[in-house]
C-alpha positions as a Python dict, from the first residue, in 0.01 Angstrom:
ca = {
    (1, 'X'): (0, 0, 0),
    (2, 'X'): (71, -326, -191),
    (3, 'X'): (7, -659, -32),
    (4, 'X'): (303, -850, -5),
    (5, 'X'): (346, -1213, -44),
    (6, 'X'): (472, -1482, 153),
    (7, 'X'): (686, -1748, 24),
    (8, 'X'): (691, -2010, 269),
    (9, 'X'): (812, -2387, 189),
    (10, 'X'): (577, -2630, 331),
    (11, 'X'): (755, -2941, 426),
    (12, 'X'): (530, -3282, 462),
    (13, 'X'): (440, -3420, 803),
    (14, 'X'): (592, -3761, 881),
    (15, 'X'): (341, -3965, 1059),
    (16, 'X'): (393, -4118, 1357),
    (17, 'X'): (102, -4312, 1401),
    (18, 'X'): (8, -4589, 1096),
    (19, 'X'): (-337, -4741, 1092),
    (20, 'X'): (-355, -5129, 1034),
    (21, 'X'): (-428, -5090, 653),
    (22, 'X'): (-111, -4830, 671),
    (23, 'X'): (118, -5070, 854),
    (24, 'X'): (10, -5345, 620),
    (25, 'X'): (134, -5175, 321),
    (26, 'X'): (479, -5049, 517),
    (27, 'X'): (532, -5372, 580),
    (28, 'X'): (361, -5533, 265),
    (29, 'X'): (241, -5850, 504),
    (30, 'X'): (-89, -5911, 601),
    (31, 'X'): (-296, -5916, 946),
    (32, 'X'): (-140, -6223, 1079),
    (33, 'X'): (152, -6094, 1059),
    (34, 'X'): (70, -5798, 1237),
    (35, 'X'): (-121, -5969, 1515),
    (36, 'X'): (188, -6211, 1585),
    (37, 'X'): (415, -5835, 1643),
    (38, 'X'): (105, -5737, 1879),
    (39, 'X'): (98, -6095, 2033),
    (40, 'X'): (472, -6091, 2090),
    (41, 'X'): (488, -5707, 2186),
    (42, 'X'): (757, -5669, 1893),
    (43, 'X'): (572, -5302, 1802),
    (44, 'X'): (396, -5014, 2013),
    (45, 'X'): (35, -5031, 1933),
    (46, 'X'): (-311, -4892, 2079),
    (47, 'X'): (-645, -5031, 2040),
    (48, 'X'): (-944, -4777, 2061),
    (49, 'X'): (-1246, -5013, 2001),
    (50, 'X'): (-1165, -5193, 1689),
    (51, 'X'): (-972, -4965, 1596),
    (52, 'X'): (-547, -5037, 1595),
    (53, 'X'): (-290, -4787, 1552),
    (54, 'X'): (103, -4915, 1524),
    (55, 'X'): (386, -4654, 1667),
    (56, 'X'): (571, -4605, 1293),
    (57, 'X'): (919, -4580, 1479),
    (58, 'X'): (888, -4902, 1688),
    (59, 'X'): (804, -5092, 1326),
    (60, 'X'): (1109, -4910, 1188),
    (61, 'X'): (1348, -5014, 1521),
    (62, 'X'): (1202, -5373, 1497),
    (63, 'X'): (1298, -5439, 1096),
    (64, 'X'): (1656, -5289, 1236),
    (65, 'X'): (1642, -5542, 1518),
    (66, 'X'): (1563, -5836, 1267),
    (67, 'X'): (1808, -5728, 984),
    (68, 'X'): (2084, -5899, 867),
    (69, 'X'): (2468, -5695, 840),
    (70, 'X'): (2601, -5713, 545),
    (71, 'X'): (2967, -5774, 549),
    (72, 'X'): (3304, -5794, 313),
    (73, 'X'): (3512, -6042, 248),
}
């Protein structure tokens, strides 16, 4: 008996956790920035050691907080 094969489409896995060197290039800014969203609990983060991890959707929600409408005239 033949094998058969399996097609399967593998879809990529959206992260949902960005490390500090991650979050730095989503948000091309550098680690002041960063600390002054952890200072002013503007993102989700954990700290494990020295180690900080930013919650991807609360950076998304917070550039939608701080944007700017565009509008007609």
């Amino acid at each position: 008996m033949p094998k058969r094969k399996i097609h399967a489409e593998v879809r990529p896995i959206e992260k949902m956790w960005l490390s500090n060197r991650e979050a730095k290039v989503y948000l091309d800014c550098e680690d002041e920035y960063l600390k002054k969203l952890r200072d002013n609990a503007n993102v989700t983060f954990a700290r494990d050691g020295k180690k900080i991890m930013y919650l991807k959707s609360s950076i998304d929600e917070y550039l939608v907080s701080i944007s700017i409408r565009a509008f007609r005239r």
